[in-house]
N, C-alpha and C positions, 0 to 999 in steps of 0.2 A: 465579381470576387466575393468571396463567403465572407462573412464577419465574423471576428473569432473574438472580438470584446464586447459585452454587451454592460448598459447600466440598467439597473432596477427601472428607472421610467421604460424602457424599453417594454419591457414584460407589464406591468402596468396598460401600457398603449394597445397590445398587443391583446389583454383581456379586454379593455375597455371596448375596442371595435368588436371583439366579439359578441361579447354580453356588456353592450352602452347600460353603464348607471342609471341611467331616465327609465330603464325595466323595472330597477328593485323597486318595491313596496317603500312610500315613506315613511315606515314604522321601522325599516331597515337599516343597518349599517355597513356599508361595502365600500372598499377600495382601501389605500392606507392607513393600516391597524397602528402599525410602532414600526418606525426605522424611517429610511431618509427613500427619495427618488434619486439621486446621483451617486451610489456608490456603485463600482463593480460589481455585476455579481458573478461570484466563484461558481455558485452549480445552485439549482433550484430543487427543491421537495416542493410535492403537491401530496397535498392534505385533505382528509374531508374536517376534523379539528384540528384546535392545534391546543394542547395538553400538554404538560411538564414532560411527558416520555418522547412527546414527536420533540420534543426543543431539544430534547437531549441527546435523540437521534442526530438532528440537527450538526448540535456543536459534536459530536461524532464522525460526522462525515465531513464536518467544512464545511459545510452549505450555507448560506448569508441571505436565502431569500427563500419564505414560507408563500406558496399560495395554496391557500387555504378555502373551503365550501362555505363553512359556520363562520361567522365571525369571531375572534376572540373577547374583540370588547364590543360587546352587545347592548348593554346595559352603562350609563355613566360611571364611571370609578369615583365612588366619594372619598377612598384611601385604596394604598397600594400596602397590604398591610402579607410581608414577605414571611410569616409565619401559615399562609393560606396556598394552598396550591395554585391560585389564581395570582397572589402575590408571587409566588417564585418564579410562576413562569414570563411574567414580566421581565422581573428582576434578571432572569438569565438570557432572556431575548436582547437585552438592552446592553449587559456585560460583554455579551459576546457578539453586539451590530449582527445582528441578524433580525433581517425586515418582516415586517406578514402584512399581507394583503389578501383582502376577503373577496370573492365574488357569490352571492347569495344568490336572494330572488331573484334578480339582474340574470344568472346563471343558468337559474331555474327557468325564467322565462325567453331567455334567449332561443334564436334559432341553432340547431343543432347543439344545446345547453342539456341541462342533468335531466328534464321529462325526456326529450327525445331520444338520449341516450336509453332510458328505461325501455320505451318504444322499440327502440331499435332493439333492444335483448330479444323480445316479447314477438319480434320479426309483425308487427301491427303493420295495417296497408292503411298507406296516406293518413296520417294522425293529423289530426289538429287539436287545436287549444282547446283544455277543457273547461276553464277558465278566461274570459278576457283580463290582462292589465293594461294593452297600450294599442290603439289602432293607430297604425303612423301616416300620414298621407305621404302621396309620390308625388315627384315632380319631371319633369321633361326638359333635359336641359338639349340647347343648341349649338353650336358652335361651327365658327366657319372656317377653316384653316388650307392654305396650300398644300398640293399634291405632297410635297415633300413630307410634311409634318406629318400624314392622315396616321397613319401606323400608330406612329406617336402617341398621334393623343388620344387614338382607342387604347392602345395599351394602358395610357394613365387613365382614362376612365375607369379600367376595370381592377385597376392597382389602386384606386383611390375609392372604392367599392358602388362604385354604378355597371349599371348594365346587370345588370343580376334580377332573374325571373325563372321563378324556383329551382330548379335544377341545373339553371344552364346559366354561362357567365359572358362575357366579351356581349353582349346581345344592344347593338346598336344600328342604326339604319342611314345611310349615304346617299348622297344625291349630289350631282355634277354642277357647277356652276360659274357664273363667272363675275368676280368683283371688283367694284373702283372704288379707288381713293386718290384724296392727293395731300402730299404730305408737305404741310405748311412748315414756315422760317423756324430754326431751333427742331426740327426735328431729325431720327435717328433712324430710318424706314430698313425693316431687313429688305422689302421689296423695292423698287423703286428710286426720284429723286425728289427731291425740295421743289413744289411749287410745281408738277409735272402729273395728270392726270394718271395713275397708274392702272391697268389690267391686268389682273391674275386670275387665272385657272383657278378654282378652290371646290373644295368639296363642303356640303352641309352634312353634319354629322349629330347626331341626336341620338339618345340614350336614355332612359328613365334612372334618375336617384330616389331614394329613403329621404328624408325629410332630415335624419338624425346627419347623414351624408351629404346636406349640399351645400355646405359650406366648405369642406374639406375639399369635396371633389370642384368647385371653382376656383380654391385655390390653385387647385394643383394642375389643372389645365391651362390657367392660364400661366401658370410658371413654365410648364412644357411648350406655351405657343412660343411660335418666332417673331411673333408683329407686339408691339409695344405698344399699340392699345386695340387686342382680339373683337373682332365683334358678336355677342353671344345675346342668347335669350334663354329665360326661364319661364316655362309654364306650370298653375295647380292642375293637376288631374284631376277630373270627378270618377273615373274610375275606382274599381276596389282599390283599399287601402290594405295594408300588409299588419295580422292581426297578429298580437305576441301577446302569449299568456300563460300561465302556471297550468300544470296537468297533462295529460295527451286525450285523448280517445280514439278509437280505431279498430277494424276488424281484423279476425286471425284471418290466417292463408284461410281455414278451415274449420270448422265447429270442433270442439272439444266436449269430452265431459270433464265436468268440475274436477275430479282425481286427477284424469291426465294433466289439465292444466296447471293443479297443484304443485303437481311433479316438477313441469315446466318452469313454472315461476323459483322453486328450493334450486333447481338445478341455474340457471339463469343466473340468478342473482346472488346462488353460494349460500343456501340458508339452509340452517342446523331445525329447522320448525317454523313452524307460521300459524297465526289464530285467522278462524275463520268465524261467519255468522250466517244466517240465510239456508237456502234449498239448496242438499247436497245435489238433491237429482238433477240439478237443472244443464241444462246444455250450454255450453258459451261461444257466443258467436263475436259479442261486441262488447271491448273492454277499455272500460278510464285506468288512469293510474295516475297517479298526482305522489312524487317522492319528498318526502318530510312526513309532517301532521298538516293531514288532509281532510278530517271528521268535517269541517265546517262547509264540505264543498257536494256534502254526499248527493246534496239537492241537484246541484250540478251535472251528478249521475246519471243521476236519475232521469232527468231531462231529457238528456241527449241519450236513452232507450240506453244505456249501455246493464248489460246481463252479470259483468263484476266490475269491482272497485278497489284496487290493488293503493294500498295507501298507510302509514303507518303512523303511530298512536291515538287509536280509536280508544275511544272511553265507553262505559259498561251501554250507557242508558244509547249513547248515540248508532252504535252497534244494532241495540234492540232494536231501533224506531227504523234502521235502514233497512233491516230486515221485517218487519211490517210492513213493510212499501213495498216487497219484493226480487229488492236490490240486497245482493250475496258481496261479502264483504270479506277480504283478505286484507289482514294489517299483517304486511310483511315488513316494518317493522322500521325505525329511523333510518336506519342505517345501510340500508339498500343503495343510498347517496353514494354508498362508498365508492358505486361505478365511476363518478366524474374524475377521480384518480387518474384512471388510466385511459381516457378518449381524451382528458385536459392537458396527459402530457402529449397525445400522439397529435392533437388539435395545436399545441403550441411549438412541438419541434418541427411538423407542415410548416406552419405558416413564416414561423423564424428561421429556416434552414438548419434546425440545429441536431451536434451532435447527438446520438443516441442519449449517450451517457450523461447528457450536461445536463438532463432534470430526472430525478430519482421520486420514486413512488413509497410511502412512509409505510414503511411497511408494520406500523403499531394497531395494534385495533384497539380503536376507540370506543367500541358496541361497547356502553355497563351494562347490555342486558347478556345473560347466560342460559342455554338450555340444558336445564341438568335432571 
């Protein structure tokens, strides 16, 4: 059955498995801005800020719950001084219980998060991290469960987020067997009797989790088994570990020249102009792109051979020196973030079954910058 009430923890949870907090940067601040985790929420705006014009959007439409890209409180508040646009937008979030919740770096760095979205425009083959922030180790969980249950508790495997190996999901491995117990004085056996050697049929069932997931997913297996004390095991992997990081890099279908790609990127991402630096003549084959302010990462670039560097608020001198290296530099500009809007709603009405209409896209532009 669909669920037609949801609370604000709900959507919380919902970004959290997406983009887990343990991504953001500890110089960050993400997850509950101002409001509560248990009220209803009426309808959701997703934001890339959130600014006195989106709050007012806000109390406009009825909407009780902001998620937001940037965070609104970023910096400590030494006063809440309601003469400030920073003050009133406080002040009116708080008048009118309407919550904000931020997901940033966390965001940024996530899988299928705001780079890969960028990626995705850019139509880039097999991108990865341009940046590392977080290598996670896997683990291999086991579990032994009757015929009856198997369905089961693969389902909840893959509903509690294991079994996931890049592209493909449900991906677990079975094996036939056969198990004893016996089930000593004060016990409650779904198989069997008290003090009676039992035999059952059972299946081994084995799955790889995230490290961030295996706590969740033995919960929740063992709440789906039928035996009242399952028998399982967990193994470390020395296998590759699952790397998450800020940026992308990756090849076009095809070589470009610098103009066409220009084109590409205004047309893409919806841009009125763009500052560039570097060799107009060069051909582009392999491209980073890191969405915020990215100047610190150009080294990064550079590294991994990529031919441009799609990134926004580059400063005069850092410009110069990337271009000296012979790395060509597009600062397309903060605000290109503005994509996570619209995959953040289609990413969360997927995953929450939810109406089209029950999360609305803010439709304020936040860009201060103008081309005139």
């Amino acid at each position: 059955m669909k669920k037609t009430t949801w609370k604000h923890a709900d959507f919380f949870q919902a970004m959290d498995v997406w983009a887990p907090k343990h991504l953001a940067y500890d110089w960050d601040n993400v997850g509950l801005q101002i409001g509560t985790y248990n009220a209803i929420t009426s309808r959701v705006l997703i934001t890339l800020d959130v600014t006195e014009k989106v709050v007012d959007e806000a109390i406009e439409k009825g909407i009780n719950l902001i998620i937001a890209h940037h965070p609104l409180l970023f910096q400590p508040l030494k006063q809440i001084n309601m003469d400030t646009p920073k003050g009133r937008t406080v002040q009116k979030l708080i008048k009118n219980d309407i919550t904000v919740y931020a997901s940033h770096t966390n965001l940024d760095a996530a899988d299928g998060g705001v780079n890969d979205m960028l990626a995705k425009e850019l139509k880039l083959i097999h991108p990865t991290p341009l940046v590392s922030v977080y290598n996670e180790k896997n683990y291999k969980v086991v579990i032994y469960v009757p015929t009856s249950h198997l369905e089961k508790i693969r389902q909840t495997f893959a509903d509690s987020g294991a079994g996931h190996i890049g592209n493909y999901s449900h991906c677990t491995f079975q094996s036939p067997g056969q198990g004893t117990f016996k089930p000593l004085n004060g016990t409650n056996p779904y198989i069997g009797e008290e003090n009676k050697i039992t035999h059952v049929d059972e299946y081994k069932v084995e799955t790889i989790v995230p490290e961030s997931k295996l706590s969740d997913v033995i919960m929740s297996i063992l709440h789906a088994h039928p035996y009242e004390e399952p028998a399982y095991d967990i193994y470390a992997l020395e296998n590759e570990t699952t790397d998450f990081g800020i940026g992308r890099i990756g090849n076009l279908t095809e070589p470009s020249t610098l103009d066409s790609f220009i084109q590409t990127v205004k047309t893409q991402f919806q841009l009125e102009g763009i500052r560039i630096s570097g060799n107009k003549d060069k051909i582009i084959k392999r491209v980073a792109i890191l969405g915020g302010s990215g100047e610190r990462y150009v080294s990064h670039a550079m590294r991994q051979k990529a031919d441009v560097y799609i990134t926004g608020d580059m400063t005069f001198h850092m410009a110069q020196e990337a271009a000296e290296m012979g790395l060509t530099v597009i600062d397309a500009g903060h605000y290109i973030e503005k994509i996570m809007k619209y995959y953040t709603k289609q990413t969360l009405a997927q995953t929450m079954n939810l109406d089209k209409d029950f999360i609305e896209i803010s439709e304020i532009n936040t860009d201060p910058f103008q081309f005139v």
